[in-house]
C-alpha positions in Angstrom: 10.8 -125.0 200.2 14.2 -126.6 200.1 15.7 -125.6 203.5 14.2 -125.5 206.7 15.5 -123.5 209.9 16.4 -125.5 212.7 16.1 -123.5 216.2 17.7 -125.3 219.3 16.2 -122.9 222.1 17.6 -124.0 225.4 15.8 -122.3 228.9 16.7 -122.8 232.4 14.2 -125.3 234.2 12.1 -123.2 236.3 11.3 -121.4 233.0 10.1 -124.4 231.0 6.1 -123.8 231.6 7.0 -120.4 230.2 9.2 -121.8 227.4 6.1 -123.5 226.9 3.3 -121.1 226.4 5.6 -119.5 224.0 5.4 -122.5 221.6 2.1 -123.3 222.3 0.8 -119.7 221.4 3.4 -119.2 218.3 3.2 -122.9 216.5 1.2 -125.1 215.1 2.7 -128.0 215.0 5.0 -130.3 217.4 8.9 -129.7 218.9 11.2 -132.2 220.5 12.4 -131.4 223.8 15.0 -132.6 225.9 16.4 -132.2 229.4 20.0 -131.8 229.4 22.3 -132.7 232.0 23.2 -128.9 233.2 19.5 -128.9 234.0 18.4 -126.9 231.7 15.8 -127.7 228.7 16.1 -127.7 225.3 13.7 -127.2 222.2 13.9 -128.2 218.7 12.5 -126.8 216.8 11.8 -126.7 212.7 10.2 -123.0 211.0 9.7 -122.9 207.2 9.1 -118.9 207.4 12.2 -116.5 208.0 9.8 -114.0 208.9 7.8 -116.1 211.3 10.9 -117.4 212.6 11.7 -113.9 213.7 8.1 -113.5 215.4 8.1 -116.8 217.3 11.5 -115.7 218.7 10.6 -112.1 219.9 8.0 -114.0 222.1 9.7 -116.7 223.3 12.0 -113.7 224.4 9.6 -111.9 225.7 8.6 -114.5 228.2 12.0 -116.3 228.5 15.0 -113.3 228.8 17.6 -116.1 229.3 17.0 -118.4 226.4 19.8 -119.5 224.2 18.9 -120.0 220.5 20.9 -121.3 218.5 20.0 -121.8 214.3 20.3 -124.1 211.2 19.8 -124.2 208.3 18.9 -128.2 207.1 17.5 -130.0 204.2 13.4 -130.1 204.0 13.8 -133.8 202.9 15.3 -134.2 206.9 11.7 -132.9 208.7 10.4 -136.8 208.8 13.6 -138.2 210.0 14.0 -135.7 212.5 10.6 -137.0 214.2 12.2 -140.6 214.0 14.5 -139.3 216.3 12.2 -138.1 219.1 9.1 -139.5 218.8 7.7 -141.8 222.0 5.1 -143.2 222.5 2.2 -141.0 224.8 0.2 -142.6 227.5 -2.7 -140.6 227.4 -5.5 -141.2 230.7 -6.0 -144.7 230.6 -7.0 -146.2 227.5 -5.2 -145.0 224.6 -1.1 -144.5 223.9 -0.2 -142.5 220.3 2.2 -144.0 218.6 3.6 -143.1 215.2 3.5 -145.3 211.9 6.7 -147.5 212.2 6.0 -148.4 215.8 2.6 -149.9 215.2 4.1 -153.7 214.9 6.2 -153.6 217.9 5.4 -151.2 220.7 3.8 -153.0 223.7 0.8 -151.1 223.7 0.1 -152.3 227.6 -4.0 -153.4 226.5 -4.4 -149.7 225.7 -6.5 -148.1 222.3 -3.6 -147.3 219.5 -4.0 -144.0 218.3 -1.9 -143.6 215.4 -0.4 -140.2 213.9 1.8 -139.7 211.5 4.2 -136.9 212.6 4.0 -133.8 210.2 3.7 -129.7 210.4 0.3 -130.1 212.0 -1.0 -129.8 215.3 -1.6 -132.6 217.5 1.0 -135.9 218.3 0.0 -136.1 221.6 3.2 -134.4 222.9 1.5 -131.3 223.0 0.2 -130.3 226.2 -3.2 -129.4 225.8 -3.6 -132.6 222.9 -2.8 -134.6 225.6 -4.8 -132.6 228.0 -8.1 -133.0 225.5 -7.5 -136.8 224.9 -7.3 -137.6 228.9 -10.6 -135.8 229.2 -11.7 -137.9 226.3 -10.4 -141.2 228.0 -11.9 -140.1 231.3 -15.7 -139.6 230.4 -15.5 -142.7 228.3 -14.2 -144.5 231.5 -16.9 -142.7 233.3 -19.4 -143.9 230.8 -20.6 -140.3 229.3 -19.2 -141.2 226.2 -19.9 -144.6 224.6 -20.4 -146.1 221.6 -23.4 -145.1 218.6 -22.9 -141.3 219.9 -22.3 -138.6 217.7 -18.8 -135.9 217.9 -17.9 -132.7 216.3 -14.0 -131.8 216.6 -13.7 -127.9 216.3 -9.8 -127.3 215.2 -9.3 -131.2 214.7 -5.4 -130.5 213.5 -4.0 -134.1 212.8 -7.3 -135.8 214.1 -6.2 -137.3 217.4 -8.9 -136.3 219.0 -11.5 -137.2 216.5 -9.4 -140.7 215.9 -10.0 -141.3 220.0 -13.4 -141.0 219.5 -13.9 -142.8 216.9 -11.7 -146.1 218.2 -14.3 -146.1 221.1 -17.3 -146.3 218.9 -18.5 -143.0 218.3 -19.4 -141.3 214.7 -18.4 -137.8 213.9 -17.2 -134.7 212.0 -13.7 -132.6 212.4 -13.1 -129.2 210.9 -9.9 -127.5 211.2 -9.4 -123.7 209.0 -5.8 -125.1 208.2 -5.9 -126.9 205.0 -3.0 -129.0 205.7 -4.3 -130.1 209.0 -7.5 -131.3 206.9 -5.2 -133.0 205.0 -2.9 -134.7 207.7 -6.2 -135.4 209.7 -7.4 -137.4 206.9 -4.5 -139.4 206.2 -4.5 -140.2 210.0 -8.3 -141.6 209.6 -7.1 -143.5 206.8 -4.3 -145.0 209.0 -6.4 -145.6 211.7 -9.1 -147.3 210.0 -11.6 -145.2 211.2 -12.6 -143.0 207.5 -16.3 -144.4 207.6 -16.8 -142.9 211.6 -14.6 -139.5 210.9 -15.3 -137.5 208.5 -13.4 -134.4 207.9 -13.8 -130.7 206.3 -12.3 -127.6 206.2 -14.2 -125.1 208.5 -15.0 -123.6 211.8 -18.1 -124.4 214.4 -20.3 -122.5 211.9 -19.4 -125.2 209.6 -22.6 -127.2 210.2 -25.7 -126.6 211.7 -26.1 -130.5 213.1 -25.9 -131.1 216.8 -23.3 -133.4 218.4 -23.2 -136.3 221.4 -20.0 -134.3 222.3 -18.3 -131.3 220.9 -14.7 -131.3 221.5 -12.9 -127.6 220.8 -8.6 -127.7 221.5 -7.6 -124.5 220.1 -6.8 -121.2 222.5 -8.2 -118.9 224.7 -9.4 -116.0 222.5 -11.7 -117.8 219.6 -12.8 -120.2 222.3 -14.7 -116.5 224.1 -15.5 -115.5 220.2 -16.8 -119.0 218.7 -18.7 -119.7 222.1 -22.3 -119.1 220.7 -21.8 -121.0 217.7 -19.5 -123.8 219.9 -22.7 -124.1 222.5 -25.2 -124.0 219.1 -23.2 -127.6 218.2 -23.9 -129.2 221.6 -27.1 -131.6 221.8 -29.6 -131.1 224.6 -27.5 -132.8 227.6 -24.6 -133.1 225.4 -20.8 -132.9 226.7 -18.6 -129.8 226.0 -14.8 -130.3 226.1 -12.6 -126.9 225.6 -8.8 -127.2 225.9 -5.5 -125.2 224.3 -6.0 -122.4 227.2 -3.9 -121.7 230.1 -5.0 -122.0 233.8 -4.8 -118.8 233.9 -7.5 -117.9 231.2 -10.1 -120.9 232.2 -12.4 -118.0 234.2 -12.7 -115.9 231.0 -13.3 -118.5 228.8 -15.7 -120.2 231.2 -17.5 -117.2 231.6 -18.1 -116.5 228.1 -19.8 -120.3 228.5 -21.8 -119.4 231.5 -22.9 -116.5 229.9 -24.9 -118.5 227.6 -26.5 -120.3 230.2 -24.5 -123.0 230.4 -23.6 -124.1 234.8 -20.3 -123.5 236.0 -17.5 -126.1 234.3 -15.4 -129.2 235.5 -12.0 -128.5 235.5 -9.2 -130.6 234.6 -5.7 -129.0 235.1 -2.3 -130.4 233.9 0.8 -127.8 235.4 0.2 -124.6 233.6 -2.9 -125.4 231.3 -6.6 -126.3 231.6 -9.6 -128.3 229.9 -13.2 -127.3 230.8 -15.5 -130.2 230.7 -19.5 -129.9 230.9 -20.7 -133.0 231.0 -24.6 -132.4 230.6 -25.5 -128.7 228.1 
């Protein structure tokens, strides 16, 4: 496609975690966003479908009455220059930062693990909420010492492999699976960039996708196929084996727990971030 739509989609403050769900249940990929001086917030954002576009605006008006949208229309080529713009670096719990490609040589990375992701229409730069989410948890039970080197990951949904890559970079072996063929294909360039192709391995699928048990299963994608893939998520999970669920709201971490529960699994850890949630059992 030649053109892209640019959306500029400015809210009032106190409706930025609502702003938020909106993009987080309608796209899969990344947005810049900016606090202007009136105190409101903006969001750019780039759609290649006219007909999506139209859907991923009814619910952001749905949930935000008062956005302002304003659209246009800009050259394809422009997608990885506008990420130039507004990509920083993410301090993510306290051992890795993302950064993108051209900042590997300079940015101070402060003695933390370099994730690197090469911004594109997939999920996962470490700007997203629940990403970030996911990847503290990550950081936290390697801190913690639950997850350490020679142990074995599966990454349901991996999108651009952040997740995976974290795992990985501490030592760890593993399989990611996403359905979206281009996430497959930006998660494997990532591993590639990384450094990390011979520990990640990657493959277009679901949790059904093999029938091996993991060290760790890690599943960021939302709410309602975490409840429907929960017998096959649980399946993946090695006797005393960590479980890590995240891309759900606070709001929907009882359902989705219960549908764990249900299974036999004890009550969850939580770990909340403003509006959203990450599950964490650290022994299955």
């Amino acid at each position: 496609m030649e053109h892209l739509i640019r959306l500029d989609i400015t809210v009032p403050e106190d409706m930025q975690d609502l702003a938020t769900v909106a993009l987080v249940r309608k796209l899969q990929y990344g947005w810049e966003e900016e606090a202007l001086p009136t105190g409101d917030v903006r969001y750019r954002v780039y759609v290649e479908n006219p007909a999506f576009c139209e859907e991923f605006l009814a619910e952001m008006k749905s949930l935000v009455p008062d956005a302002r949208v304003e659209r246009d229309e800009v050259e394809n080529r422009n997608w990885a220059m506008a990420w130039r713009e507004f990509f920083t670096p993410v301090r993510v719990g306290e051992l890795f930062m993302v950064i993108a490609p051209w900042m590997a040589e300079s940015q101070d990375l402060e003695g933390r693990i370099p994730i690197v992701i090469e911004p594109k229409m997939a999920f996962g730069t470490g700007h997203h909420p629940t990403t970030a989410l996911c990847l503290a948890c990550v950081s936290k039970l390697a801190k913690e010492g639950r997850l350490r080197e020679g142990m074995r990951f599966f990454d349901i949904g991996t999108g651009s492999g952040i997740l995976a890559i974290g795992c990985a970079k501490i030592g760890m072996t593993g399989l990611g699976v996403d359905i979206d063929t281009l996430a497959v294909e930006n998660s494997r360039e990532n591993s590639a960039i990384n450094g990390v192709e011979s520990a990640f391995a990657v493959a277009r699928g679901s949790a059904d996708y093999t029938q091996d048990v993991f060290d760790v299963v890690l599943a960021n994608i939302l709410a309602q196929p975490l409840r429907e893939l929960a017998p096959q998520i649980v399946a993946r999970v090695a006797s005393g084996g960590c479980l890590v669920l995240s891309g759900l709201l606070a709001t929907q971490a009882d359902s989705v727990e219960q549908a764990y529960t249900a299974l036999g699994l004890a009550p969850a850890r939580r770990e909340i971030d403003g509006e959203w949630a990450a599950l964490i059992w650290e022994s299955v």
